[in-house]
LUMTORMAR-150940 format. One line per field, with one value per residue: residue number from 1; residue in three letters; chain; x, y, z of N, C-alpha, C in turn. Coordinates in nm, 4 decimals. Example, Ala and Ser with C-alpha at 12.3 -4.5 7.8 and 13.67 -1.06 7.14 Angstrom:
<rs>
num	(1,2)
residuo	(ALA,SER)
cadena	(A,A)
n_X	(1.3190,1.2850)
n_Y	(-0.5690,-0.2250)
n_Z	(0.7800,0.7080)
ca_X	(1.2300,1.3670)
ca_Y	(-0.4500,-0.1060)
ca_Z	(0.7800,0.7140)
c_X	(1.3200,1.2900)
c_Y	(-0.3300,0.0030)
c_Z	(0.7800,0.7870)
</rs>
This chain:
<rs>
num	(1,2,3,4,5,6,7,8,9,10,11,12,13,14,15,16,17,18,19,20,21,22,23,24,25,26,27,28,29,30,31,32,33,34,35,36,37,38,39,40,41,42,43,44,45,46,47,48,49,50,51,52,53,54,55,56,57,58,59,60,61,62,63,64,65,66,67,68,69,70,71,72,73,74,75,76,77,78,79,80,81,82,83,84,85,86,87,88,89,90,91,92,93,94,95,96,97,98,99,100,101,102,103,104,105,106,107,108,109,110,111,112,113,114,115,116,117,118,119,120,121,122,123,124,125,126,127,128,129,130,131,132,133,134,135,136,137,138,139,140,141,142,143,144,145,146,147,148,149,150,151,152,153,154,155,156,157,158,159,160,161,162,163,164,165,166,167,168,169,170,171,172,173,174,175,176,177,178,179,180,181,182,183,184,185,186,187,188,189,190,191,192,193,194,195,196,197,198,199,200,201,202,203,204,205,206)
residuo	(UNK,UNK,UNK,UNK,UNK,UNK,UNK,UNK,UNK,UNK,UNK,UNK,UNK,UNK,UNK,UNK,UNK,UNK,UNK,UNK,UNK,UNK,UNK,UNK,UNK,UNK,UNK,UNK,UNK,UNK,UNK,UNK,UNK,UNK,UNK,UNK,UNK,UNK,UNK,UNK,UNK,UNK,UNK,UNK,UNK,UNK,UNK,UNK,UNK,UNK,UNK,UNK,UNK,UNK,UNK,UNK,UNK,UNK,UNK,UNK,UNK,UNK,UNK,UNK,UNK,UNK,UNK,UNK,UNK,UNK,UNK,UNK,UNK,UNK,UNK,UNK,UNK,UNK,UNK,UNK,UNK,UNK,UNK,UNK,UNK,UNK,UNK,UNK,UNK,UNK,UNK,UNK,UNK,UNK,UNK,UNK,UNK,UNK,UNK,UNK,UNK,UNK,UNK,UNK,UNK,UNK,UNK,UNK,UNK,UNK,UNK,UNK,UNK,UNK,UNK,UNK,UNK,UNK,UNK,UNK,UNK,UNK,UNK,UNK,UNK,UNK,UNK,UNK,UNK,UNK,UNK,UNK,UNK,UNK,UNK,UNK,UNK,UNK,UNK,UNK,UNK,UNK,UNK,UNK,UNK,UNK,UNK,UNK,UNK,UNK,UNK,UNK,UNK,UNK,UNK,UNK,UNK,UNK,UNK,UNK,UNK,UNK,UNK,UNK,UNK,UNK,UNK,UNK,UNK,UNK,UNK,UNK,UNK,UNK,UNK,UNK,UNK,UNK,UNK,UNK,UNK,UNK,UNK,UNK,UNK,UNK,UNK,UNK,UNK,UNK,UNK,UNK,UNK,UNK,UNK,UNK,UNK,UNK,UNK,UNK,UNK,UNK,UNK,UNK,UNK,UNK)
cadena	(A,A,A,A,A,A,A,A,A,A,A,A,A,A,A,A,A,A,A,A,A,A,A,A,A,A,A,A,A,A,A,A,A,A,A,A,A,A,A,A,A,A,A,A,A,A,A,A,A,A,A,A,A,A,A,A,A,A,A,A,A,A,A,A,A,A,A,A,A,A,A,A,A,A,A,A,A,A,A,A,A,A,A,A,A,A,A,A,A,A,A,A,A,A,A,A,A,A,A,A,A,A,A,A,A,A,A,A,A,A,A,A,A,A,A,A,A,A,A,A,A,A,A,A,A,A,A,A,A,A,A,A,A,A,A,A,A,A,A,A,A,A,A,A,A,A,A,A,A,A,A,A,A,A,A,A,A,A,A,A,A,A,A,A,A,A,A,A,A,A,A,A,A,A,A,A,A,A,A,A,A,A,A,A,A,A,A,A,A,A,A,A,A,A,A,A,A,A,A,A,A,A,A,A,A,A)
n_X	(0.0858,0.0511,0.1487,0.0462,0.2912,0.4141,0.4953,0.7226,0.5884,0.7576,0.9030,1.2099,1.5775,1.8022,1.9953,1.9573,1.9770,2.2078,2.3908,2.2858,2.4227,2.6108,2.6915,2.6523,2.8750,3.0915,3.0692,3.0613,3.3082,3.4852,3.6172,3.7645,3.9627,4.0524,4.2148,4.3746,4.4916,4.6591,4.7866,4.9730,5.0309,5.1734,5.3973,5.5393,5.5881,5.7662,5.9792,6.1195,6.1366,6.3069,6.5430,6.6411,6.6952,6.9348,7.0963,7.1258,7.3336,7.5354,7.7305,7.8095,7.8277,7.8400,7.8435,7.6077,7.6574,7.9371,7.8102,7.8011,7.6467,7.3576,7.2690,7.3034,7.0915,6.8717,6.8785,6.8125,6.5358,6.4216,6.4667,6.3177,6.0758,6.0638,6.0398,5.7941,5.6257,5.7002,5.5999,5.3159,5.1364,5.2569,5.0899,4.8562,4.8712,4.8487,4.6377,4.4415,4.4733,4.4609,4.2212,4.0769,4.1169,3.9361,3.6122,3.2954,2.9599,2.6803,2.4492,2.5022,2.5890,2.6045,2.4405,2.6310,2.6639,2.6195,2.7747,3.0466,3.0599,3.0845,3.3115,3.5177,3.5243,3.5921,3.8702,4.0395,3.9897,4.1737,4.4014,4.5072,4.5966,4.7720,4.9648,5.0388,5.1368,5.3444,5.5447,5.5693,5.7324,5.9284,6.0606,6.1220,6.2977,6.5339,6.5517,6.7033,6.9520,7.0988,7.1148,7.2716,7.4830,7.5444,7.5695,7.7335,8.0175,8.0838,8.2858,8.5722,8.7865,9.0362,9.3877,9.6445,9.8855,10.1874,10.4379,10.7391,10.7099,10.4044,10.0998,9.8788,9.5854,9.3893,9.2242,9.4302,9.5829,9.8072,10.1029,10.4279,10.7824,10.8815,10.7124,10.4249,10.0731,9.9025,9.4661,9.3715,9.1724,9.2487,9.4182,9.6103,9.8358,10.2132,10.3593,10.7063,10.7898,11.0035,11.0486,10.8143,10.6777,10.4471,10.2131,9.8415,9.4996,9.1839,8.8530,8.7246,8.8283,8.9842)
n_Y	(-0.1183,0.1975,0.5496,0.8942,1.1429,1.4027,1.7449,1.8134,1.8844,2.0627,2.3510,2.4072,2.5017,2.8034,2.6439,2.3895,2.4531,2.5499,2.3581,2.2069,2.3479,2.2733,2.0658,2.0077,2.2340,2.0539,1.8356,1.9095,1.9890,1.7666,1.6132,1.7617,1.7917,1.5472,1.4791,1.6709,1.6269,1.3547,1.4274,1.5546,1.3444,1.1570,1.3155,1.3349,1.0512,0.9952,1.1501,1.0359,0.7374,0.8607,0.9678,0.7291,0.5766,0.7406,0.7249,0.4373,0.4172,0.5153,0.3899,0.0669,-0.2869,-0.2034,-0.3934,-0.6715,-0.9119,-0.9622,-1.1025,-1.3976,-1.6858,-1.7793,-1.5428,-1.3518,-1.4139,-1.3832,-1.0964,-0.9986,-1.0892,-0.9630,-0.6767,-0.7527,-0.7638,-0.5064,-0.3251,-0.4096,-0.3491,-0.0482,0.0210,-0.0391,0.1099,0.3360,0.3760,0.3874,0.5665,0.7870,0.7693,0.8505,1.1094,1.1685,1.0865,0.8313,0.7175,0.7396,0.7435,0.8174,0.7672,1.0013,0.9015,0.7179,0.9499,1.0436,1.2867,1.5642,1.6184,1.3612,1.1799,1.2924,1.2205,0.9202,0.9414,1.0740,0.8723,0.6495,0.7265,0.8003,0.5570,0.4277,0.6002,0.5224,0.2346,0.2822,0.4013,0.2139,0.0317,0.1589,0.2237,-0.0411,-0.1099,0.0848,-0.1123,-0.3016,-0.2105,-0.1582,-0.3750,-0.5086,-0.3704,-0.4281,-0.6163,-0.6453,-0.4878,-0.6810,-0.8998,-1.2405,-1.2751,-1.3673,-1.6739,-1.7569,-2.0118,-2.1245,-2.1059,-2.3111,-2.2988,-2.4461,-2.3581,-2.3553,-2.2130,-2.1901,-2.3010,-2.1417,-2.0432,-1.9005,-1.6867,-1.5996,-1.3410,-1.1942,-1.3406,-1.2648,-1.2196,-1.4534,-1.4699,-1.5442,-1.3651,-1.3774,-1.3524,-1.3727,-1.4632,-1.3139,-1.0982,-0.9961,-1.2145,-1.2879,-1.5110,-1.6570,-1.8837,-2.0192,-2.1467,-2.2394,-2.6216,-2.7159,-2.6900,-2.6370,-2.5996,-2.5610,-2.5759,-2.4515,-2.2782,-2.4631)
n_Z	(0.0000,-0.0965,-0.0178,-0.0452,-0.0574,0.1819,0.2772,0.5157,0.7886,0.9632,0.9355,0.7101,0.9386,0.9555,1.0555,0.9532,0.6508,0.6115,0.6836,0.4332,0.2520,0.2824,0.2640,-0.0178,-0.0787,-0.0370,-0.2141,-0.4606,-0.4731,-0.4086,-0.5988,-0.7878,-0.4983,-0.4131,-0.7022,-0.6733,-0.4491,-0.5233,-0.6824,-0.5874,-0.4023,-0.5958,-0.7009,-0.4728,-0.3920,-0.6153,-0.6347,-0.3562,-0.4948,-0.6924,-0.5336,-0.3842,-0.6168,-0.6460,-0.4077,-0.4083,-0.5735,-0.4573,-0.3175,-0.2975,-0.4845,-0.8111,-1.0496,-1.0657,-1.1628,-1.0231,-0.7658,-0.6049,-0.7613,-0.6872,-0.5269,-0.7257,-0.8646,-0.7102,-0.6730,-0.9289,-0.9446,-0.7246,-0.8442,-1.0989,-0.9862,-0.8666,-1.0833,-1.2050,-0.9906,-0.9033,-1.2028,-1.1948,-0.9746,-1.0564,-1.2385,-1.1497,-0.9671,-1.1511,-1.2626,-1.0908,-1.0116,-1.3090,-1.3860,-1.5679,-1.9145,-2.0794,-2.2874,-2.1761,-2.3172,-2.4336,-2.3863,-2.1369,-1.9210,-1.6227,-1.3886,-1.2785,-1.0130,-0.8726,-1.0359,-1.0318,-0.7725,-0.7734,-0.9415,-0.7901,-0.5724,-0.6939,-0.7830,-0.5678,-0.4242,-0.6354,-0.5897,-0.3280,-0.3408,-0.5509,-0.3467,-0.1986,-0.3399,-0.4578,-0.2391,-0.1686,-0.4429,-0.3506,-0.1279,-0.2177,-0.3690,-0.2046,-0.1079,-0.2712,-0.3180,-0.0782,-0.0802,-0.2978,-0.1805,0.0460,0.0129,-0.0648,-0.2562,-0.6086,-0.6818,-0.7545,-0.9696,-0.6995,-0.5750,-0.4124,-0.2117,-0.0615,0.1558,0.3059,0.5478,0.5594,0.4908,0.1874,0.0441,-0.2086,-0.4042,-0.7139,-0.8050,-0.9435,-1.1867,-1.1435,-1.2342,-1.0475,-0.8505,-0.6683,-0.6104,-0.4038,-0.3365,0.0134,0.2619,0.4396,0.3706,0.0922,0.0022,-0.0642,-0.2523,-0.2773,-0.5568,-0.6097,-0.3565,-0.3345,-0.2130,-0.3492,-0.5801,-0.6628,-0.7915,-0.6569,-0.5766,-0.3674,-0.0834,0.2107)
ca_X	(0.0000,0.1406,0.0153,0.1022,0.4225,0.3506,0.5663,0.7862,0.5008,0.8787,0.9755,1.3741,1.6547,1.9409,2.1392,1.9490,2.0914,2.4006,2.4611,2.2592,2.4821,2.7720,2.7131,2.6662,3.0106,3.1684,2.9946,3.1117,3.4531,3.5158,3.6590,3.9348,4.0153,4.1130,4.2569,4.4938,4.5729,4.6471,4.9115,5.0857,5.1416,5.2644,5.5489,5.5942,5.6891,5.8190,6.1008,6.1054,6.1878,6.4277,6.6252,6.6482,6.8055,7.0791,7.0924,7.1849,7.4490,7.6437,7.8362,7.8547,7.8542,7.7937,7.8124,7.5501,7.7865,8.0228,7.7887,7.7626,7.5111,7.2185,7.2195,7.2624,6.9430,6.7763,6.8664,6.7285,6.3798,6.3574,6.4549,6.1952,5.9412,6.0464,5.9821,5.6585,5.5183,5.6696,5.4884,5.1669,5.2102,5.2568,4.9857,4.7394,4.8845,4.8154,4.4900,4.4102,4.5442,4.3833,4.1136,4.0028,4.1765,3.8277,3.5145,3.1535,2.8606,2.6121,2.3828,2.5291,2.6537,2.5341,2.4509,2.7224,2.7009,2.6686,2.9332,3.1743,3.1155,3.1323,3.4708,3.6204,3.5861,3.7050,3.9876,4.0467,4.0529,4.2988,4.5287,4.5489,4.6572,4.9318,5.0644,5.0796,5.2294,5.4716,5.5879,5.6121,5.8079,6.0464,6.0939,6.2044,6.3949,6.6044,6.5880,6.7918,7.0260,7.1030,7.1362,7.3683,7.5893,7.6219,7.5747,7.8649,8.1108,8.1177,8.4148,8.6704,8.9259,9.1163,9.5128,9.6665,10.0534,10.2219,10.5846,10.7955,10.6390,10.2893,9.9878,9.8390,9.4884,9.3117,9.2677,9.5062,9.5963,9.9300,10.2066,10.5804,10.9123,10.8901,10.6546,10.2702,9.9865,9.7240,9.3971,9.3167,9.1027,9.3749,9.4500,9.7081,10.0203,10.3212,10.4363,10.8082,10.7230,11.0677,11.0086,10.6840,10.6828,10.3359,10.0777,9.7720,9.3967,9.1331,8.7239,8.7522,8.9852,8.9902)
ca_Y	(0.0000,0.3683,0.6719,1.0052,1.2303,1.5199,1.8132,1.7597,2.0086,2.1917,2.4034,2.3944,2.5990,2.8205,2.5047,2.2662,2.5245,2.5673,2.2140,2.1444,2.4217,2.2698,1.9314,2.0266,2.2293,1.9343,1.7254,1.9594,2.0087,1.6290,1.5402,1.8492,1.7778,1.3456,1.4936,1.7608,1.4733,1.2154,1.4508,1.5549,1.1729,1.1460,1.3867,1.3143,0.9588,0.9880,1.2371,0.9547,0.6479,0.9042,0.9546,0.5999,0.4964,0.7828,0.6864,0.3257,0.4386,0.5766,0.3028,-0.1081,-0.3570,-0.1925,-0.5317,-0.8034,-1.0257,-0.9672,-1.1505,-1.5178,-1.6746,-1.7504,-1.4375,-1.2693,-1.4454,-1.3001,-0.9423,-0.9893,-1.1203,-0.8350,-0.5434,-0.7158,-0.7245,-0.3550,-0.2540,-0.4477,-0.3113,0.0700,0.0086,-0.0346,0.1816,0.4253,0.4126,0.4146,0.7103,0.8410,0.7014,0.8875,1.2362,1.2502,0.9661,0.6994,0.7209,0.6622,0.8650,0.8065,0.8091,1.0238,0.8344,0.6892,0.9966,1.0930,1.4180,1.6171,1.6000,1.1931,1.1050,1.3282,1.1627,0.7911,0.9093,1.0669,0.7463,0.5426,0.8037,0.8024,0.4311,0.4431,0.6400,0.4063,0.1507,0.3301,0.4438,0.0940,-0.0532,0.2164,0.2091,-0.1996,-0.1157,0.0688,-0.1800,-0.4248,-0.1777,-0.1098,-0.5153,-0.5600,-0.2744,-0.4478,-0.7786,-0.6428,-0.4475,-0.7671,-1.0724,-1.2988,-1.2471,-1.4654,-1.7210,-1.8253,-2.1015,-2.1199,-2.1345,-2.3788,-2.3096,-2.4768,-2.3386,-2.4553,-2.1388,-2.2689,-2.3074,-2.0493,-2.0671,-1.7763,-1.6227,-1.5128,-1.1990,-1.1918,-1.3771,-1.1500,-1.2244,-1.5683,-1.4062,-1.5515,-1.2670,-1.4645,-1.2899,-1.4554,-1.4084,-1.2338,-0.9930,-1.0564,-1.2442,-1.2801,-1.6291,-1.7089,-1.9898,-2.1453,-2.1918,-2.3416,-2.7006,-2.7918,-2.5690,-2.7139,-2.5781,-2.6023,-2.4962,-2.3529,-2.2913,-2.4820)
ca_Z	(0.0000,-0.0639,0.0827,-0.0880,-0.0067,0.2452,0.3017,0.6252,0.9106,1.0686,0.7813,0.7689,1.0158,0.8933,1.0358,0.8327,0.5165,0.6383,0.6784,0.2920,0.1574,0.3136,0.1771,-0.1599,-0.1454,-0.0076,-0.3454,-0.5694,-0.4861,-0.3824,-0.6919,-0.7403,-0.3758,-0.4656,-0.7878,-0.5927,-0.3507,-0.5791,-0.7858,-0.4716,-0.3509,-0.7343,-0.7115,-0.3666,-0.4246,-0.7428,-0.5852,-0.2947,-0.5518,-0.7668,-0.3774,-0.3601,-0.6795,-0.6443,-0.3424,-0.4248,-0.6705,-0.4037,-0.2559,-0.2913,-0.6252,-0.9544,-1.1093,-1.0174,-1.2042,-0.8804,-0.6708,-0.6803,-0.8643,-0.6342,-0.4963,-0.8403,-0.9332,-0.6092,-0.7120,-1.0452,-0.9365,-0.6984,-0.9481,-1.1393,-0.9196,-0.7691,-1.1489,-1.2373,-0.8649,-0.9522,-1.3140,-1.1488,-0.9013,-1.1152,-1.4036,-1.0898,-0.9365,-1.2825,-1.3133,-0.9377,-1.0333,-1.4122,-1.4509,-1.6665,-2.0226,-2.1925,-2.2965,-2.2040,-2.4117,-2.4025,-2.2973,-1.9697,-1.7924,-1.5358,-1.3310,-1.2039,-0.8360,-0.8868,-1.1427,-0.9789,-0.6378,-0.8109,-1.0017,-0.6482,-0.4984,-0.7891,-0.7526,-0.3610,-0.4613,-0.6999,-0.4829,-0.2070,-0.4059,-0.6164,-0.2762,-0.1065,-0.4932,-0.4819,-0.1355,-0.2095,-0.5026,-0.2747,-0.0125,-0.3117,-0.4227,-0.0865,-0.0768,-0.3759,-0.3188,0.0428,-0.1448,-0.3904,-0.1088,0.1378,-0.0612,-0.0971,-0.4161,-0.6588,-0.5607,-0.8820,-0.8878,-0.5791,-0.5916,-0.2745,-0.2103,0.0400,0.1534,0.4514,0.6434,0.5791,0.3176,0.1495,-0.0296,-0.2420,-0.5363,-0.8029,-0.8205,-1.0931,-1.1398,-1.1986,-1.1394,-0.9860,-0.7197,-0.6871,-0.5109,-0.3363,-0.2378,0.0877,0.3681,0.5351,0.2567,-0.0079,0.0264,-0.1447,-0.2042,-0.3756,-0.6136,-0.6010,-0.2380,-0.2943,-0.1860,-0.3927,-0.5864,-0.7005,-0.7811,-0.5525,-0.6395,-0.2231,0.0238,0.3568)
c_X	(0.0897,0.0518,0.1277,0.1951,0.3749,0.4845,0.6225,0.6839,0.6529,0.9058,1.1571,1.4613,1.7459,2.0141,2.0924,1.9681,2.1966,2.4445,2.4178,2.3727,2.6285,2.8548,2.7183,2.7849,3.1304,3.1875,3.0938,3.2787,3.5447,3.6409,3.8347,3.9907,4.1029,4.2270,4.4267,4.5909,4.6899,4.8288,4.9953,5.1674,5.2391,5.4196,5.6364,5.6878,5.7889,5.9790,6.1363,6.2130,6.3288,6.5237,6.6833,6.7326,6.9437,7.1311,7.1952,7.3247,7.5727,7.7466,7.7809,7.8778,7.8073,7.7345,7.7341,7.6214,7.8822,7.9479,7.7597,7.6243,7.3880,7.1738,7.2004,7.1096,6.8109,6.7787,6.7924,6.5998,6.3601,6.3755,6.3454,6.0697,5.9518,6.0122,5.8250,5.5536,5.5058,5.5790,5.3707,5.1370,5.1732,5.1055,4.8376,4.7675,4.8205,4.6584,4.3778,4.4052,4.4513,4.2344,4.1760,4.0584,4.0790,3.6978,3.3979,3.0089,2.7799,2.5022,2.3737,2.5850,2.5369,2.5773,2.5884,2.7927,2.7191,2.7717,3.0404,3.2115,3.1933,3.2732,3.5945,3.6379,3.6629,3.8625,4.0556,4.1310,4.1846,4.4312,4.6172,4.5856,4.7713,5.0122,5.1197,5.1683,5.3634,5.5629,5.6699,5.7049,5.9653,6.1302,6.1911,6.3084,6.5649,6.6671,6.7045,6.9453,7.1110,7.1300,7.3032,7.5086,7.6294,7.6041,7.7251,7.8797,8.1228,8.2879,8.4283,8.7333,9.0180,9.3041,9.5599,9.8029,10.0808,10.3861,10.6338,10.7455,10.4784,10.2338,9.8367,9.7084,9.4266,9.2892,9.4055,9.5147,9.6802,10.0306,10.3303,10.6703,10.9461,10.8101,10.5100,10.1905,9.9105,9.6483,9.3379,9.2206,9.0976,9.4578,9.5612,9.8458,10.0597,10.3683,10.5652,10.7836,10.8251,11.1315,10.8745,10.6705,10.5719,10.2302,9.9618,9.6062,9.3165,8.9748,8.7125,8.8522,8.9176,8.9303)
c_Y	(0.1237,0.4241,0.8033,1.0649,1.3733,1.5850,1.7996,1.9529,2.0519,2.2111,2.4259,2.4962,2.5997,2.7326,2.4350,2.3535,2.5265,2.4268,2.1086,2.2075,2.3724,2.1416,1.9437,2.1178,2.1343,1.8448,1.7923,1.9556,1.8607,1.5832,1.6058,1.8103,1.6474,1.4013,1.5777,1.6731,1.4120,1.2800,1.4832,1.4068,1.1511,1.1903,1.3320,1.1226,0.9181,1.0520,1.1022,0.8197,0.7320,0.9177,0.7849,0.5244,0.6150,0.7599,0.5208,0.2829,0.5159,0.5060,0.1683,-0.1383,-0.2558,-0.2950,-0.6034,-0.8975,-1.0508,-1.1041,-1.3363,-1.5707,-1.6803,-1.6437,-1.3518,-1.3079,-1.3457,-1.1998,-0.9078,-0.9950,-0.9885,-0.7425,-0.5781,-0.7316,-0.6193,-0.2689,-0.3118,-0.3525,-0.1615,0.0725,0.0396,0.0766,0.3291,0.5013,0.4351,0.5595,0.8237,0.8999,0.7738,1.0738,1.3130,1.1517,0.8633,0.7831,0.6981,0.7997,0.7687,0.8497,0.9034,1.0075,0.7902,0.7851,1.0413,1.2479,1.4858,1.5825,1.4570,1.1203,1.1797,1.2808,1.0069,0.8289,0.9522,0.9574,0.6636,0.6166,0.7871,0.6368,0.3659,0.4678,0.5629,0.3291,0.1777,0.3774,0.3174,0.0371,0.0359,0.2474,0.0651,-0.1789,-0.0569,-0.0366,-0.2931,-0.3837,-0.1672,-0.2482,-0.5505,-0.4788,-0.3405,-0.5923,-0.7441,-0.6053,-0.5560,-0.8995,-1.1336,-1.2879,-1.4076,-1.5524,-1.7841,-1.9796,-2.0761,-2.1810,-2.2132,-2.3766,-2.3405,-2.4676,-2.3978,-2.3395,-2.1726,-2.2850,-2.1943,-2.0628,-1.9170,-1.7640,-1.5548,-1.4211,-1.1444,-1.2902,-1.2926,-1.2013,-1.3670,-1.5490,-1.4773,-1.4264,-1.3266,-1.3595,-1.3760,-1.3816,-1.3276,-1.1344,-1.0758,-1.1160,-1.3139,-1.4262,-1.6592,-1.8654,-2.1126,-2.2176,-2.3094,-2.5397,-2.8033,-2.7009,-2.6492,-2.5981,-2.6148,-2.4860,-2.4384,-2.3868,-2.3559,-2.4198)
c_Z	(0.0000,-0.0414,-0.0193,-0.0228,0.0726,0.2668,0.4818,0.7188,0.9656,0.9836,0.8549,0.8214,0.9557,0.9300,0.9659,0.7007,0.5232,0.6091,0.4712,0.1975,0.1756,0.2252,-0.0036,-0.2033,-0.1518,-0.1470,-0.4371,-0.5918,-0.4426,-0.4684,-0.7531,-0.6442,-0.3829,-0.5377,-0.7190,-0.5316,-0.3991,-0.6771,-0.6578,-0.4384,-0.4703,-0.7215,-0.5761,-0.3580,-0.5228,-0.6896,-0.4737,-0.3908,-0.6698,-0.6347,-0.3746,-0.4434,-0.6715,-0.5222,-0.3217,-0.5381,-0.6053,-0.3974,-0.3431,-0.4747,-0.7201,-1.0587,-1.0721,-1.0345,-1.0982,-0.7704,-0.6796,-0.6984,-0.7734,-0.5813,-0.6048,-0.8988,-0.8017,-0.6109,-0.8440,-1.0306,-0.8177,-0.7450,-1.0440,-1.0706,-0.8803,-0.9113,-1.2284,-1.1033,-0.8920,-1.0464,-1.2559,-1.0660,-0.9694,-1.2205,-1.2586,-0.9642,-1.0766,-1.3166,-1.1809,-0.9925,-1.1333,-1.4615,-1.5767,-1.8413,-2.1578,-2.2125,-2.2511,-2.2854,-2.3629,-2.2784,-2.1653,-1.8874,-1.7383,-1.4461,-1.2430,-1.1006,-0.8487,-0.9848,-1.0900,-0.8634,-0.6437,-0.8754,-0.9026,-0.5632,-0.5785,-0.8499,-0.6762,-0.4093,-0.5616,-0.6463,-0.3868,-0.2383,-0.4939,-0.4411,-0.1991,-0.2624,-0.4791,-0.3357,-0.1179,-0.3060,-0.4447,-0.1655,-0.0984,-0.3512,-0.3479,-0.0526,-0.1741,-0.3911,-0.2108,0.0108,-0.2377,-0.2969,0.0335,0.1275,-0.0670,-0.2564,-0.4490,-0.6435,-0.7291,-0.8546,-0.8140,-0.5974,-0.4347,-0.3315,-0.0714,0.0158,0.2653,0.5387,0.6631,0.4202,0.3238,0.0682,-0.0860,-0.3888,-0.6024,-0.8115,-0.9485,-1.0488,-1.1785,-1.1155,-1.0443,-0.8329,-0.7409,-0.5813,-0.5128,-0.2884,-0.1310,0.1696,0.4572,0.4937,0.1455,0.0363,-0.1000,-0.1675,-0.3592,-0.4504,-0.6056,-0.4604,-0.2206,-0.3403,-0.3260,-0.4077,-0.6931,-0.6989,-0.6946,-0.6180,-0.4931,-0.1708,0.1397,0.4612)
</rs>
């Protein structure tokens, strides 16, 4: 059963205007307000992840190749996941800032005040998700940087000299002069070759 619509008997108080006029500037300006937002976080992380890689170009490896291999594989899969996550990340900071990359018909838009509130949330929403993707993309990025500067070095063939003072294991360094330079554990040493008792390869040292 319906019953007809009657006018509300308390006609309305300058607070119930104040508060209609307030809501409808709120409506209106909703959508600039996201939009404003949305380009600030932009720059703001964007300056953020540019800090970060000069940052990581200060000090440690240059080379990945330096590091040995399983860890070189673990720096690779997180630079690409820290640039698939920036990627995203990004296009929805984008997508927060200037909208949807598409047109609507005629036909389906809708009124002002309601399509601007549905595209500030699917804005808002946007945002929040490029800032958690691009925050994630730093953390990978900081991971791989932190991988690259205290991973173990790739390890060569190992030289083993044994003199009548002791035995020596390391890397090559040069040979000159009847002199070998081991890099050991213990820094470089010197070993005379026609002292040395017995020199032989070795894939580690002792």
């Amino acid at each position: 059963m319906s019953r007809p619509l009657s006018p509300d008997p308390s006609p309305a108080t300058p607070a119930d205007l104040r508060l209609a006029q307030e809501r409808d500037r709120l409506l209106r300006t909703e959508l600039p307000r996201v939009r404003e937002a949305a380009t600030a976080w932009r720059n703001g992380l964007g300056g953020l992840l540019a800090a970060l890689v000069a940052f990581s170009l200060i000090r440690g490896r240059s080379d990945v190749g330096q590091l040995a291999e399983r860890w070189a594989v673990v720096v690779g899969v997180l630079l690409a996941a820290a640039l698939l996550t920036g990627a995203a990340g990004a296009l929805l900071l984008l997508r927060a800032a200037h909208g949807r990359p598409a047109v609507t018909s005629a036909d389906e838009l809708l009124p002002p005040p309601v399509g601007d509130h549905i595209e500030a949330l699917d804005s808002a929403q946007a945002l929040r998700r490029g800032i958690s993707l691009t925050l994630g993309c730093a953390l990978l990025l900081l991971s791989a940087v932190a991988t690259t500067w205290y991973g173990p070095e790739r390890t060569g063939p190992m030289t083993q000299v044994t003199t009548p003072v002791g035995t020596f294991c390391g890397s090559t360094v040069r040979i000159a002069h009847g002199t070998l330079v081991l890099k050991t554990a213990a820094g470089e040493v010197t070993v005379e070759l026609a002292r040395a008792s017995s020199l032989r390869a070795s894939s580690a040292c002792p």
